[in-house]
C-alpha positions in Angstrom: -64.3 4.7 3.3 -63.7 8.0 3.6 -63.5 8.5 6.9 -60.6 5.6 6.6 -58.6 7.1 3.4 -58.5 10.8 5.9 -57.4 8.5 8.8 -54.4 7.4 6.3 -54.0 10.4 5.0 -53.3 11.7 8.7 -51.6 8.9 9.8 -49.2 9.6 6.6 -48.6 13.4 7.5 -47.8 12.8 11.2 -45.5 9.7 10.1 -44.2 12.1 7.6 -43.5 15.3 10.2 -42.1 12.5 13.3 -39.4 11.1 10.4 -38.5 14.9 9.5 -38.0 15.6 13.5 -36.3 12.7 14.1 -34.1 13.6 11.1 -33.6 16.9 12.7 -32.4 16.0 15.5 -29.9 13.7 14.3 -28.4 16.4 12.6 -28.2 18.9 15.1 -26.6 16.1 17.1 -24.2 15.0 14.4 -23.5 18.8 14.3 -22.7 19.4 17.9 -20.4 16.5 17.9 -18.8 18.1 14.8 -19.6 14.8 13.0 -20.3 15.1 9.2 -20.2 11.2 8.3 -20.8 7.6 10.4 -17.6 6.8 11.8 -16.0 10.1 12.2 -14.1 10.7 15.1 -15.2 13.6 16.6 -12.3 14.8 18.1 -9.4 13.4 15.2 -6.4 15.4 17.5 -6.9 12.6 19.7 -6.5 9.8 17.1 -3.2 11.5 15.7 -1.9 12.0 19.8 -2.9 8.0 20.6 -1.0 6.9 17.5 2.2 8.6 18.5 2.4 7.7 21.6 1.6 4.0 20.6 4.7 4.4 18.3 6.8 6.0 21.1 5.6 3.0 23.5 7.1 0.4 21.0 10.3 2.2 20.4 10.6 3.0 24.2 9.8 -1.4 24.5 12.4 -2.5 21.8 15.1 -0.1 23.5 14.7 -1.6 26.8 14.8 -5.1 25.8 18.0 -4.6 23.6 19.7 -3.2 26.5 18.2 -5.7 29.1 18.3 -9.1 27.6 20.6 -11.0 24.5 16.9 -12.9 23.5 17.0 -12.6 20.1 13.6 -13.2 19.6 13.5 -9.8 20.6 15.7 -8.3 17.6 12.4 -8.7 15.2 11.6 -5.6 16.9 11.1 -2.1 14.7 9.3 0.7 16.7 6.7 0.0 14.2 3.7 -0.4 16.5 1.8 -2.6 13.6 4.6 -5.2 12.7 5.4 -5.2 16.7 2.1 -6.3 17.2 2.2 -9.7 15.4 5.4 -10.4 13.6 7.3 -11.0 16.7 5.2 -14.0 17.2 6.8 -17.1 15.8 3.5 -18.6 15.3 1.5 -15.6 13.8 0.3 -18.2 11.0 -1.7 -20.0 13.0 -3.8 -17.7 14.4 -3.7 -14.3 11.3 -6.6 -12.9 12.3 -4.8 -11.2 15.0 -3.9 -8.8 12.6 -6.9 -6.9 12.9 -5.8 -6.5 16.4 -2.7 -4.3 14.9 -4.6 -1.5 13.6 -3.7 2.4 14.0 -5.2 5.6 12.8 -8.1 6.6 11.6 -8.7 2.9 10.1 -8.2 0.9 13.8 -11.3 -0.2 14.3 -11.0 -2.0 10.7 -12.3 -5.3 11.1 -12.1 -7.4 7.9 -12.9 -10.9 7.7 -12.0 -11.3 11.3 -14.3 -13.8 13.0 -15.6 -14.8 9.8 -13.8 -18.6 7.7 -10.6 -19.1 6.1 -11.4 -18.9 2.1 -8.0 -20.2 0.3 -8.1 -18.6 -3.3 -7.1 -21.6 -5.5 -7.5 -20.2 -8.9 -6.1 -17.3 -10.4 -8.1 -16.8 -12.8 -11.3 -14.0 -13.7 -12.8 -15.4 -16.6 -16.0 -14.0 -16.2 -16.7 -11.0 -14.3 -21.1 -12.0 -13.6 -20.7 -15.5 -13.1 -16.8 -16.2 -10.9 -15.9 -19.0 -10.1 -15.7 -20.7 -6.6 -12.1 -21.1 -6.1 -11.2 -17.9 -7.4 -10.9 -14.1 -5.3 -13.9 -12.8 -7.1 -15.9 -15.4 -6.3 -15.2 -14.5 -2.5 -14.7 -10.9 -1.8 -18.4 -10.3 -2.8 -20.0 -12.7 -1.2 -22.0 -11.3 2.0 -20.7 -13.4 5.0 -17.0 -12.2 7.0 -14.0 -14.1 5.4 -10.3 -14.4 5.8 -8.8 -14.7 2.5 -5.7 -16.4 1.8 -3.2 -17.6 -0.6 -1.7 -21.1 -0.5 0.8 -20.0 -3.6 2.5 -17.5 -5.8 0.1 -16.3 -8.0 -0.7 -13.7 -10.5 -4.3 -12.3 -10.8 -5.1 -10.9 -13.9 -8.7 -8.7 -13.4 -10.8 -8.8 -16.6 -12.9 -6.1 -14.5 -12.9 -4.2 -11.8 -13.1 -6.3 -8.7 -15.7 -5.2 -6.7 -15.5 -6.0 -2.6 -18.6 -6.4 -0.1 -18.2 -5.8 3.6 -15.9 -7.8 5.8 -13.1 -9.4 3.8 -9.6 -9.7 4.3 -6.6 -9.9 1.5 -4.1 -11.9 3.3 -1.0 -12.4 1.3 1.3 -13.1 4.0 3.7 -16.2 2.7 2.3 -16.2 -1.1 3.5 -13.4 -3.5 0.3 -12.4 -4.7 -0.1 -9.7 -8.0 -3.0 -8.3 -9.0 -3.2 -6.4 -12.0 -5.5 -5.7 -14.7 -8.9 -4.0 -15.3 -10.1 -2.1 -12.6 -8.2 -2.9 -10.0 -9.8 -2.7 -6.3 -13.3 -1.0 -6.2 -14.3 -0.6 -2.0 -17.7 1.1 -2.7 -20.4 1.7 -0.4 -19.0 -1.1 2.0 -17.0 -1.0 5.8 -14.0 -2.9 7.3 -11.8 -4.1 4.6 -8.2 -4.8 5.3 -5.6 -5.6 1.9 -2.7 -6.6 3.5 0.8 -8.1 1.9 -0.2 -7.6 -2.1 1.2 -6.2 -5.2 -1.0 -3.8 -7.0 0.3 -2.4 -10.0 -0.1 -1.9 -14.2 -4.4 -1.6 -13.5 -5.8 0.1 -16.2 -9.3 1.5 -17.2 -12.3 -1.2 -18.0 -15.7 -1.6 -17.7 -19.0 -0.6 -20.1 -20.3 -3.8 -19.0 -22.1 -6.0 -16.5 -20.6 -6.8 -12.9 -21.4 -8.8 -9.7 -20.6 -7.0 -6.7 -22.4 -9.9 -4.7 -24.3 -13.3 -4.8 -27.5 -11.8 -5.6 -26.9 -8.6 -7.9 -24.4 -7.4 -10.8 -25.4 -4.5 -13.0 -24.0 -2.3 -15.2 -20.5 -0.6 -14.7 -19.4 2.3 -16.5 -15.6 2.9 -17.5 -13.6 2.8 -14.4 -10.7 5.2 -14.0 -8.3 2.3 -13.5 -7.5 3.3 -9.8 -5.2 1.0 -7.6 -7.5 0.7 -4.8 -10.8 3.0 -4.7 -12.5 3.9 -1.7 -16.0 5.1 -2.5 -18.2 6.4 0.2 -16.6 3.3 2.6 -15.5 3.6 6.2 -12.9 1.5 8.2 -10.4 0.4 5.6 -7.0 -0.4 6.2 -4.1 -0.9 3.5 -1.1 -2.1 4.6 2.2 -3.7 3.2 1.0 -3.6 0.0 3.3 -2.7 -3.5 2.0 -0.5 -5.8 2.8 1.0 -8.8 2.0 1.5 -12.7 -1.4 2.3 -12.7 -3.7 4.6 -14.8 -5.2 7.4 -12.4 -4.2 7.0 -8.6 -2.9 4.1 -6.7 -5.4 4.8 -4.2 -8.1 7.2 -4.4 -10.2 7.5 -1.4 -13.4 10.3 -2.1 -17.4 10.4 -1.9 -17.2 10.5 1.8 -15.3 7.6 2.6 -13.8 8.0 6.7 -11.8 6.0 9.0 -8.7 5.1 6.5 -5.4 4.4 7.5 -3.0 3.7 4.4 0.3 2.0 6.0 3.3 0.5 5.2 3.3 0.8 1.6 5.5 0.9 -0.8 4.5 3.6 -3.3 7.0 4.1 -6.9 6.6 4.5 -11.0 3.6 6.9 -11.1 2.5 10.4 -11.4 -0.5 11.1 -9.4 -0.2 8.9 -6.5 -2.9 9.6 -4.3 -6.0 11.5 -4.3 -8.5 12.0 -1.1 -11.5 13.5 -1.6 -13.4 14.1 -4.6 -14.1 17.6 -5.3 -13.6 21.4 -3.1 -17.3 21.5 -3.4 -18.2 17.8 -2.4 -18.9 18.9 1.4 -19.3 15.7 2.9 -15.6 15.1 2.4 -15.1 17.7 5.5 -15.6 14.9 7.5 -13.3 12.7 5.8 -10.5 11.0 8.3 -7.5 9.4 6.8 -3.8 8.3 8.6 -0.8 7.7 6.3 1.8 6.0 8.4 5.3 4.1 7.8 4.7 4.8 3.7 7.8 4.9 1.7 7.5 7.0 -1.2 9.8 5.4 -3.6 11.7 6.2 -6.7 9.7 7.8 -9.8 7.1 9.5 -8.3 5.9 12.8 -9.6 2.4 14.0 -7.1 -0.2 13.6 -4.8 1.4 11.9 -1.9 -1.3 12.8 -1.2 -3.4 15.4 -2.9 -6.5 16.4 -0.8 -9.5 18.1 -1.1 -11.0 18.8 2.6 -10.9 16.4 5.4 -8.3 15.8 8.0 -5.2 14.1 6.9 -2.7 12.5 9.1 0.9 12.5 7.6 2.8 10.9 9.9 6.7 8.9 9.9 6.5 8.2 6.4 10.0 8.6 3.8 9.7 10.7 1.1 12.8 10.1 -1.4 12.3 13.2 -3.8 9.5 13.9 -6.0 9.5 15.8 -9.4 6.5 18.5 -8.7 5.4 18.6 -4.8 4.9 15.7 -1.9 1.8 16.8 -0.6 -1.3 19.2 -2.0 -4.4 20.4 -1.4 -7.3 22.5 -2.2 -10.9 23.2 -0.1 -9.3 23.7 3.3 -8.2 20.3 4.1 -6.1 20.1 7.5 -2.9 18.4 6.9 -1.2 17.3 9.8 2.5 16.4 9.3 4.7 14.9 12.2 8.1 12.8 12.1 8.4 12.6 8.5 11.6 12.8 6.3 11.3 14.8 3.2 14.3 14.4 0.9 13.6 17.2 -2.1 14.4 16.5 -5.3 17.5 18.2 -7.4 15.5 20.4 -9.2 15.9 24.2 -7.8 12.1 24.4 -8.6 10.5 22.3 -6.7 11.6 21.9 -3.3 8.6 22.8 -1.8 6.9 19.9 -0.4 3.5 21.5 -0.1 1.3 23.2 -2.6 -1.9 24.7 -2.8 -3.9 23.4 -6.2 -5.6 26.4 -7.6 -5.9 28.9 -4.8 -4.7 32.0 -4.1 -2.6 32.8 -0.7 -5.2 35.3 0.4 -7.6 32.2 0.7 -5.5 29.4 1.9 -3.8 31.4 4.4 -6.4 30.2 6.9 -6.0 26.9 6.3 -4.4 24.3 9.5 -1.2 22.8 7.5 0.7 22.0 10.2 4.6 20.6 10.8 6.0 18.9 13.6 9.2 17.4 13.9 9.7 16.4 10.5 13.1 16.5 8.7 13.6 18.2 5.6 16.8 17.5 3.2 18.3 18.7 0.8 16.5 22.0 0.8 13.2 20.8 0.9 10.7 22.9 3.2 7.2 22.9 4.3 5.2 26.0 4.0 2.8 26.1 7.1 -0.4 28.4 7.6 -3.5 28.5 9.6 -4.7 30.5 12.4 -4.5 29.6 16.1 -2.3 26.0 15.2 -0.7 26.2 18.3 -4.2 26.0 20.3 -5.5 23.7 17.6 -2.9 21.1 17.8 -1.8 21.5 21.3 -3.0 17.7 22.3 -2.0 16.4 18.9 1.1 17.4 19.5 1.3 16.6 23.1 3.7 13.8 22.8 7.2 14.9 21.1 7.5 13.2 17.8 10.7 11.7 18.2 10.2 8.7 15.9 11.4 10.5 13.1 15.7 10.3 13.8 14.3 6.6 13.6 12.0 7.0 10.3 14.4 4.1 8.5 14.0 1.9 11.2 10.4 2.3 11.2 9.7 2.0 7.3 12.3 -0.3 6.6 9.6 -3.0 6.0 7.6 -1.0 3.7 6.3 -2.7 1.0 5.1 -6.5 0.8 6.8 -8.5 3.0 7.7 -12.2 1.7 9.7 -14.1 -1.0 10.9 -12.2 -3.7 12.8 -15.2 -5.5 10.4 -16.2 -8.0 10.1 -13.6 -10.4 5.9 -13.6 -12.1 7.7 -11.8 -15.5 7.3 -8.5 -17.0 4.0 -6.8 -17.0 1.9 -5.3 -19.9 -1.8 -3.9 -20.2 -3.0 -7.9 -21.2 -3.8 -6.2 -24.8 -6.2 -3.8 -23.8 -4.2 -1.0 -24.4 -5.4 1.3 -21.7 -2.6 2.7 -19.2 -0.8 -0.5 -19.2 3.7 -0.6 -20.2 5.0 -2.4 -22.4 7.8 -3.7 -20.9 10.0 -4.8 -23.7 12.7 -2.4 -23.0 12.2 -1.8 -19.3 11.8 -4.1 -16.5 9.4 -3.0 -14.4 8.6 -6.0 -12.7 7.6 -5.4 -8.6 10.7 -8.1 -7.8 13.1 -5.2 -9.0 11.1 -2.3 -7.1 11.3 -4.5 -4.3 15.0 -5.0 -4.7 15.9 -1.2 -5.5 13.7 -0.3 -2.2 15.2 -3.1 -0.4 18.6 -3.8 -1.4 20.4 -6.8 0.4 17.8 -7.5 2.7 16.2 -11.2 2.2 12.9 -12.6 3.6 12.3 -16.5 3.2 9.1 -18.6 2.9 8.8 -21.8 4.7 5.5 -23.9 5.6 4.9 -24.8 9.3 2.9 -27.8 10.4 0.5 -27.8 7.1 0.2 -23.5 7.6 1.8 -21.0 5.4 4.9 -19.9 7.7 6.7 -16.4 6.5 9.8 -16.3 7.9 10.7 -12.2 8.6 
C-alpha cells in the first residue's frame, strides 16, 4: 500500500507540474500573438481595414449598376454591405439563415442558430421564469441545440425575468413586429454566437432575487439585474443588428467581463441617458482584449451618453449618425483605443458640450497616450473630436489604408437603421407592468417605438406580405 499511495502521490505532482507547463505555454503563446481572450483577433487593424473596404466594394457595386442598367431590382441597393447581402434577394424568406452570411466586424464569424431548426415562438407569454413553456421564446433560447427563431406574428413579450440565452440562437424578427420589454431584458452570459436581429427592446427594468432557468437542465438563483437592454457577459461572437431600443434602466447594451468579437449594427438607439457601456471596470484587465465594431448605428433623438462609454479594449466607431447629444458622444477611461472613421457628428446647441469625446475621470497628463483616433468623419455644427496617442499614424497606417469615403454617403448607408418591417399596428403605450422599477408611465407621453420609428423615419413605408406559406417582408 504504500509503495502505491507514493506512486499516486507522484503521479499527482508530475500531472500537477505537466498542467502548469502546459498552462505556461499557452500563455506565453496567447501573449506573443497579443491575444488576451478566445476569439480575439490578433491583429484588430485588419478587421477595421476589411470592413471598409467591404463597404467601399458595395457602394463602388450599387454605383455601377445605377449607371449601367434601368433593373430595378437593383435600386434596393444601399452601400450598406449587411442589407446588400440579403435584402436584395426577393426570396430571402425562404432561405433566412443566410443572414449569418452578412456579418461584419469584430462579430462576423457570429453564427447563431444557423444550421440548427426553425423554432416559431407561438406564445407571447413568460409566466414562469423555471418552468417556460414550449411555445414561448424562453422556452427556446435556453435550450442547448442551434435554433432559428422566428415569429409568425406581431407580438408583445412581456419578460417577468431576465431572459437568459444559451449558445447558438437566433432572434429573427424579420416580417413580425416583435417587442420585448420587461424584467431583465436580454442576459448573453458565458455563451458564443448569438445574433438578435429585427426587434424592439425598450422600457426593461430591474428584476430578479429569484430562481431562473438558463437551460433544460439547470436554473438557480439570480440576483437583481441592472435592467440592461441586452447584456453581454464574458460572451464572444455576438451580433445585434436592426434592432430598436430605448427606455431602459441602466444601458441599452452593455457588453463587459471580457466579452470579444461584437459587432452592434444598424440600430436605432433614442430616449435614454447612458446608452452604452463596454467594459466593466479600468481595472478589469481582461477587457484589454475586448473587440467591438459599431457600424450603420443611428443615434437618435434624446440621448444624453455613452455612445459608447468604454473602459479598455478596441473599439471600432465606424459610419454611424450621431444627431446631437446633451453631455458627450463617445467616452472612455483605462486606455481604450477608439477608432473613429466616416462618421457624422452633429453637436448639440449647447456651447458646452460640443466635444464629442471625453475622458471619464482622468487627467490629460495620463490619457495623452492614449490611440483615439479620427478619420474622415464629419463634424457639424461645431462639434469636434479631441484626438491623442503616440505614433497613430504608424499605428493605424493599414487601418486606415482604404480612404473612408462612405461618410458623404452616411444617410444612405443608415437610412434603414432601426427595425425594419410594418409599423401600422401600433402594440399601445408602454409602462413598467407595475413593478415600478425604471419603467414610464406613459399617460402623458407617447413613447411608443411606432412613433420613434416614425420621427427616425418620416415618410418612408415598409409593408408585410406572406409568400407561398413564408413570412415575406416587403423592403
Amino acid at each position: 500500500m504504500p509503495f502505491y499511495s507514493t506512486l499516486m502521490a507522484t503521479s499527482i505532482v508530475v500531472l500537477y507540474f505537466l498542467l502548469a507547463v502546459n498552462m505556461a505555454q499557452e500563455a506565453s503563446s496567447m501573449a506573443v500573438k497579443n491575444v488576451t481572450l478566445l476569439g480575439q483577433h490578433p491583429s484588430p487593424h485588419i478587421v477595421a481595414q476589411d470592413l471598409q473596404r467591404r463597404v467601399n466594394v458595395s457602394i463602388t457595386r450599387r454605383e455601377m449598376l445605377t449607371y449601367a442598367t434601368d433593373d430595378s431590382s437593383t435600386s434596393c441597393l444601399t452601400g450598406n454591405p449587411i442589407d446588400d447581402c440579403w435584402r436584395c434577394d426577393p426570396n430571402w424568406h425562404l432561405n433566412r439563415q443566410r443572414l449569418a452570411d452578412c456579418g461584419i466586424g469584430f462579430g462576423q464569424y457570429a453564427l447563431g442558430g444557423k444550421g440548427g431548426r426553425y423554432y416559431v415562438v407561438t406564445d407571447s407569454s413568460d409566466n414562469d421564469a423555471v418552468n417556460p413553456r414550449p411555445g414561448t421564446l424562453r422556452w427556446a433560447v435556453i435550450q442547448t441545440e442551434p435554433l432559428w427563431i422566428v415569429f409568425p406574428t406581431n407580438m408583445h413579450i412581456q419578460l417577468s425575468q431576465e431572459l437568459i440565452f444559451n449558445s447558438f440562437k437566433t432572434l429573427d424578427g424579420r416580417g413580425a413586429n416583435v417587442h420585448i420589454t420587461g424584467g431583465g431584458c436580454i442576459t448573453l452570459q458565458y455563451i458564443t454566437n448569438v445574433i438578435i436581429h429585427n426587434i424592439h427592446i425598450h422600457h426593461c427594468y430591474q428584476s430578479g432575487n429569484t430562481n431562473i432557468r438558463s437551460s433544460p437542465t439547470h436554473y438557480g438563483y439570480r440576483t437583481k439585474s441592472d435592467g440592461d437592454g441586452v447584456s453581454v457577459f464574458g460572451s464572444r461572437d455576438i451580433w445585434i443588428d436592426h434592432c430598436s431600443l430605448s427606455h431602459c434602466k441602466d444601458g441599452l447594451i452593455d457588453v463587459i467581463m471580457g466579452s470579444t468579437g461584437i459587432t452592434i449594427s444598424n440600430n436605432l438607439f433614442s430616449h435614454h441617458d447612458e446608452v452604452m457601456l463596454l467594459g466593466h471596470s479600468d481595472d478589469y484587465l481582461p477587457d484589454s482584449g475586448m473587440q467591438v465594431t459599431i457600424a450603420f448605428n443611428h443615434f437618435g433623438e434624446k440621448l444624453v451618453q455613452r455612445m459608447p462609454r468604454c473602459r479598455r479594449g478596441y473599439i471600432h466607431v465606424v459610419n454611424n449618425v450621431y444627431s446631437r447629444w446633451e453631455m458627450y458622444a463617445i467616452g472612455g477611461s483605462g486606455n481604450p483605443t477608439i477608432n473613429s472613421q466616416g462618421n457624422r457628428y452633429t453637436a448639440p446647441a449647447n456651447p458646452n458640450a460640443k466635444e464629442v469625446t471625453k475622458r471619464v475621470d482622468t487627467a490629460s497628463e495620463h490619457w495623452k497616450g492614449w490611440n483615439w483616433r479620427s478619420e474622415g468623419d464629419i463634424l457639424m455644427n461645431g462639434a469636434f473630436f479631441v484626438a491623442s496617442g503616440e505614433g497613430l499614424e504608424l499605428k493605424y497606417e493599414k487601418a486606415y489604408s482604404v480612404e473612408p469615403k462612405s461618410a458623404a454617403l452616411i444617410d444612405q448607408l443608415t437610412m434603414n437603421a432601426g427595425v425594419l418591417g410594418s409599423r401600422s399596428n401600433k402594440l399601445g403605450k408602454w409602462t413598467d407592468g407595475g413593478g415600478g422599477e425604471g419603467g414610464v408611465d406613459d399617460s402623458e407621453n407617447d413613447y411608443g417605438e411606432d412613433r420613434l420609428w416614425k420621427l427616425h423615419h418620416g415618410s418612408l413605408h415598409h409593408n408585410l406580405g406572406f409568400c407561398n406559406g413564408h413570412m415575406k417582408l416587403t423592403i
